[in-house]
C-alpha positions as CSV (number, residue, x, y, z in Angstrom):
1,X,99.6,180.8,123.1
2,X,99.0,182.8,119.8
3,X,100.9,181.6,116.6
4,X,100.7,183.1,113.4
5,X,102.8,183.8,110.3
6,X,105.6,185.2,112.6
7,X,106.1,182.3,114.5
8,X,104.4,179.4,112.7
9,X,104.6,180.4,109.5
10,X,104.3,177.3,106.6
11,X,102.8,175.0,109.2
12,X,100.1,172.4,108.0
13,X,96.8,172.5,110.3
14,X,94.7,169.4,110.3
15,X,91.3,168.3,112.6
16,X,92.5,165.3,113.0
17,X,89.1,163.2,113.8
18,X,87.9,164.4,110.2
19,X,91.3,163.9,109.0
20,X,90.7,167.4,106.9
21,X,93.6,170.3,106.3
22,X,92.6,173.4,107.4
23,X,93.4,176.0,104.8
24,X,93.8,180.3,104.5
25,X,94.5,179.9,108.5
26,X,95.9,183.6,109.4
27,X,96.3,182.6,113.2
28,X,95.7,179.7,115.9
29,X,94.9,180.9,120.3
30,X,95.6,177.0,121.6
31,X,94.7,178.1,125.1
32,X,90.7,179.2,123.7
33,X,91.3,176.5,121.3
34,X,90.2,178.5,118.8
35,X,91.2,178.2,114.6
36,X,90.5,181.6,113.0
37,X,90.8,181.2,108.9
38,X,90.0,183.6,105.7
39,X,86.8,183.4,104.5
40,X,87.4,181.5,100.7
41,X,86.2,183.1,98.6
42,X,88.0,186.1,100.3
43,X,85.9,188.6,101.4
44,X,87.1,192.4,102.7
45,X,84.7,194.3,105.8
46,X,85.9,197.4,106.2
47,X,89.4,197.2,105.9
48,X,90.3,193.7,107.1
49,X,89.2,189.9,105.9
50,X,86.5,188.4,106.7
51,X,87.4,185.2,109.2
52,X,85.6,182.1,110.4
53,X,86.4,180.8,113.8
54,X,86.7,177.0,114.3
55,X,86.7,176.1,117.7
56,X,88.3,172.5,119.5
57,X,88.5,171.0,122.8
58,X,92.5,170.7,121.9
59,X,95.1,172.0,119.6
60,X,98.6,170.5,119.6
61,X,101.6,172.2,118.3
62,X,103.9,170.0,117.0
63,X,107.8,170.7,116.3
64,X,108.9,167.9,114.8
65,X,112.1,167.7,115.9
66,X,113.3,171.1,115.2
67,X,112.6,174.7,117.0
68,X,109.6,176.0,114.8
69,X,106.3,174.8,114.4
70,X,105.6,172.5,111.8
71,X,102.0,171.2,112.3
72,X,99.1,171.5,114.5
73,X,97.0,169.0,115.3
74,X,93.1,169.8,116.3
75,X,90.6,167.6,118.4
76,X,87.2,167.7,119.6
77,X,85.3,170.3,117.2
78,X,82.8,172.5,118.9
C-alpha cells in the first residue's frame, strides 16, 4: 500500500536497525518497500522535487491503537 500525507499524514518514520528518523518523507510503497524522501537541501527538476529512494526488506505501519497511522517502522536497508 501507498501512504502519504492523505492518509499518514504526521507519522514518524524510523530504520529501526540504525535507530535513525527519516525526515522530508513525501510518501512510503510497503509492498516495494520502498521510502521516497525530499532531497534536503530541497532541490526543484522541472517542476517537481527532487527525491531519494530508500529501499528495505520490511516496512511496518503501526497504528497505535487508533485508526491512522502513527509510525512506520523500516528493516533490512538495501
Amino acid at each position: 500500500m501507498i501512504y502519504d500525507p492523505s492518509n499518514a499524514s504526521g507519522a514518524a518514520v524510523y530504520d529501526v536497525e540504525t535507530k535513525e528518523r527519516l525526515s522530508h518523507v513525501l510518501w512510503i510503497d510497503t509492498e516495494l518497500g520502498e521510502v521516497v524522501r525530499a532531497e534536503q537541501p530541497v532541490r526543484v527538476v522541472g517542476d517537481e522535487f527532487a527525491t531519494h529512494t530508500t529501499k528495505f526488506t520490511t516496512i511496518y505501519p503501526i497504528r497505535g491503537g487508533g485508526w491512522s497511522i502513527q509510525l512506520f517502522h523500516c528493516y533490512g536497508r538495501k
